[in-house]
GUPAVEX-804490 format. One record per residue (C-alpha): x, y, z. Coordinates in steps of 0.1 Angstrom, whole numbers, plus 5000, padded with zeros to 4 digits. Layout:
// residues N
+------+------+------+
|   c1 |   c2 |   c3 |
+------+------+------+
|    X |    Y |    Z |
...
+------+------+------+
***
This chain:
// residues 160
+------+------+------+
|   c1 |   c2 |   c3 |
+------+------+------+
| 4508 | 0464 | 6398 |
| 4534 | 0478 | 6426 |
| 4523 | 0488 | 6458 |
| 4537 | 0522 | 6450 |
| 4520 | 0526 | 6415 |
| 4501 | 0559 | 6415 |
| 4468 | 0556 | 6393 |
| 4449 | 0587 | 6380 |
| 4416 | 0583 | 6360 |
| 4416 | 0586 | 6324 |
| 4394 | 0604 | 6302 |
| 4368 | 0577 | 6301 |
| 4369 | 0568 | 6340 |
| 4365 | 0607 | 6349 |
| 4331 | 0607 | 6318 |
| 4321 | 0575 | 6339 |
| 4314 | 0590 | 6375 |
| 4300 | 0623 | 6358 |
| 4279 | 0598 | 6334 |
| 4270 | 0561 | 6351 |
| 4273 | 0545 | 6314 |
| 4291 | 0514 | 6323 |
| 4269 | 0502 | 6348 |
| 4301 | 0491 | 6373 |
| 4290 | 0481 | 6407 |
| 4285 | 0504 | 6435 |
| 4317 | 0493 | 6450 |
| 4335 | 0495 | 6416 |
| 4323 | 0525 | 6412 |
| 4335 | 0539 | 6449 |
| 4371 | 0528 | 6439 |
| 4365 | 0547 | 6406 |
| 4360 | 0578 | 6428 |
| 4387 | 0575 | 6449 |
| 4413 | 0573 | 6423 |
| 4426 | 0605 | 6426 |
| 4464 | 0605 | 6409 |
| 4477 | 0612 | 6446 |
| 4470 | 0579 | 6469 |
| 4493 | 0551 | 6462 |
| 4481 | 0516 | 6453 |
| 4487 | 0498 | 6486 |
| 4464 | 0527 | 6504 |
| 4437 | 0525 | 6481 |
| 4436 | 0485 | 6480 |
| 4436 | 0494 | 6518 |
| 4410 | 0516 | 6513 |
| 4389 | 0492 | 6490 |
| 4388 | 0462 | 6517 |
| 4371 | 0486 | 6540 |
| 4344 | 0498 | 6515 |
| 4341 | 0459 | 6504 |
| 4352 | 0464 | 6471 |
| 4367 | 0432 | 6451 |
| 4406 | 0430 | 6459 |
| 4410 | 0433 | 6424 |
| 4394 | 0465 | 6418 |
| 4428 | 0486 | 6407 |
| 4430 | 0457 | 6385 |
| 4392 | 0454 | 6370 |
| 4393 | 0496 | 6366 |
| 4428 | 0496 | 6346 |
| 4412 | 0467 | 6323 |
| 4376 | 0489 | 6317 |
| 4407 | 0519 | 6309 |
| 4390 | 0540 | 6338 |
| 4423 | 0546 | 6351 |
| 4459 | 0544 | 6346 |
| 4493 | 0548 | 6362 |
| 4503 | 0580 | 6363 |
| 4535 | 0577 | 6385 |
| 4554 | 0558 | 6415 |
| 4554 | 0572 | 6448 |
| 4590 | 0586 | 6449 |
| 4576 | 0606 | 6417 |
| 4544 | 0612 | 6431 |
| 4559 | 0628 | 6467 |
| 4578 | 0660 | 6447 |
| 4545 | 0661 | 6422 |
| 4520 | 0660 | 6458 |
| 4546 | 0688 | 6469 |
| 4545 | 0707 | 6438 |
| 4510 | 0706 | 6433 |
| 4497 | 0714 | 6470 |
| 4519 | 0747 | 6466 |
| 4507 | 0758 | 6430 |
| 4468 | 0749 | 6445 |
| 4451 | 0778 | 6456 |
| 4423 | 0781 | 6481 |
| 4399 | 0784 | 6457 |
| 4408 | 0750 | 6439 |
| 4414 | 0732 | 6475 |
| 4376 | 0742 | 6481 |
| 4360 | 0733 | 6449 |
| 4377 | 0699 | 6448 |
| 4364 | 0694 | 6481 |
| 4330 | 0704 | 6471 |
| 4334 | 0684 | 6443 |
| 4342 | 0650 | 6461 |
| 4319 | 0655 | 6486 |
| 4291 | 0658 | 6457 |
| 4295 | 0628 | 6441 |
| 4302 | 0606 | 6468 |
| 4272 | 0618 | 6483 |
| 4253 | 0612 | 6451 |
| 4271 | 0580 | 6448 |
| 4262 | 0565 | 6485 |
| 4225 | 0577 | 6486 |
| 4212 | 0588 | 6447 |
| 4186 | 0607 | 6444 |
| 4179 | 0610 | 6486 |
| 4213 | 0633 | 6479 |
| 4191 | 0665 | 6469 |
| 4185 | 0681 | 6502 |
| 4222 | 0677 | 6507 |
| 4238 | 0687 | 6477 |
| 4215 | 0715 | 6481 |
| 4234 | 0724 | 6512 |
| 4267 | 0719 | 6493 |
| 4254 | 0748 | 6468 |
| 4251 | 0773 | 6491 |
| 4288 | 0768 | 6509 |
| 4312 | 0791 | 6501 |
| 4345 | 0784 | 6519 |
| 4359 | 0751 | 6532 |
| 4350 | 0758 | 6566 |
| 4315 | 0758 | 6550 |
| 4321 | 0722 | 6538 |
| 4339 | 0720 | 6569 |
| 4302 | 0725 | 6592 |
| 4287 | 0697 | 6567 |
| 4315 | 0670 | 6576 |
| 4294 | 0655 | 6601 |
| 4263 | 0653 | 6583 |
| 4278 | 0641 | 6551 |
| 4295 | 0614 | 6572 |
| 4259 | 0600 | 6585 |
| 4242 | 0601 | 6558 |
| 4269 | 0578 | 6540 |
| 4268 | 0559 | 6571 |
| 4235 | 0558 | 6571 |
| 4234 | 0546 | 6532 |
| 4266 | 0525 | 6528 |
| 4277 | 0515 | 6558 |
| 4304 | 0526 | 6588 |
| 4337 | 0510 | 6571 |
| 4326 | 0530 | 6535 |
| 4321 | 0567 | 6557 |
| 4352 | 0559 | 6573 |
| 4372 | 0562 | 6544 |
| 4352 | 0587 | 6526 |
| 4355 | 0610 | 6555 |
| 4392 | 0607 | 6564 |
| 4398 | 0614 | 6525 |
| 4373 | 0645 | 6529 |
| 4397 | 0656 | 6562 |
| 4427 | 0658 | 6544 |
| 4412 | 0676 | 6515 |
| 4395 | 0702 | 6542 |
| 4431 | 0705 | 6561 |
+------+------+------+
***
């Protein structure tokens, strides 16, 4: 695996976070997450240490077929480019929403309702926007600081 190497989830790794059938490790499963077909390897292996996921994780996901590599980052800068043009606001919000749900879900289970309740009734990404700081103690609160630190920057970019 190249520093560079772009992984996306597959089929199966996308039915795994909706699904929890594999059982992977919290951790494991964290990575799963944040395999989004955007960040390049050497960011995510970053991210992983913080979150104290095995350095191996990329490696352990592509063996399970959770993920796969879906581009370099020379490819992966014009697709970024491409795609953040052809996204609209609508899609920048939901995917936001979306992230924020699971890895809330993900970090605290079924403590998560009250939240996610609050993440039904947003409406715009300044909505999510309010929530930021919240969501970012509870994971905190429930995984630890190095875990909301990543989770929170990747949730700024996708609210910028």
């Amino acid at each position: 695996m190249a520093a560079g190497d772009i992984f996306a989830k597959t089929a199966l790794g996308t039915h795994e976070v909706t699904n929890r059938k594999m059982k992977l490790s919290p951790r494991l499963r964290t990575m799963l997450i944040l395999v989004d077909g955007r960040q390049p390897a050497f960011l995510l292996q970053e991210e992983a240490g913080k979150v104290g996921a095995p350095p191996d994780s990329l490696d352990q996901l592509a063996a399970l077929n959770l993920i796969e590599k879906a581009g370099t980052v020379a490819a992966g800068v014009a697709a970024t480019a491409a795609a953040a043009s052809a996204e609209d606001e609508f899609m920048r919000f939901r995917n936001a929403k979306d992230f924020m749900n699971v890895t809330i879900t993900n970090a605290l289970g079924l403590k998560s309702f009250f939240f996610t309740l609050k993440l039904e009734r947003a409406s715009t990404r300044a909505d999510l926007g309010e929530l930021a700081d919240a969501y970012r103690a509870a994971i905190e609160k429930a995984s630890g600081s190095e875990e909301a630190e990543v989770l929170s920057t990747r949730l700024s970019a996708m609210l910028a």
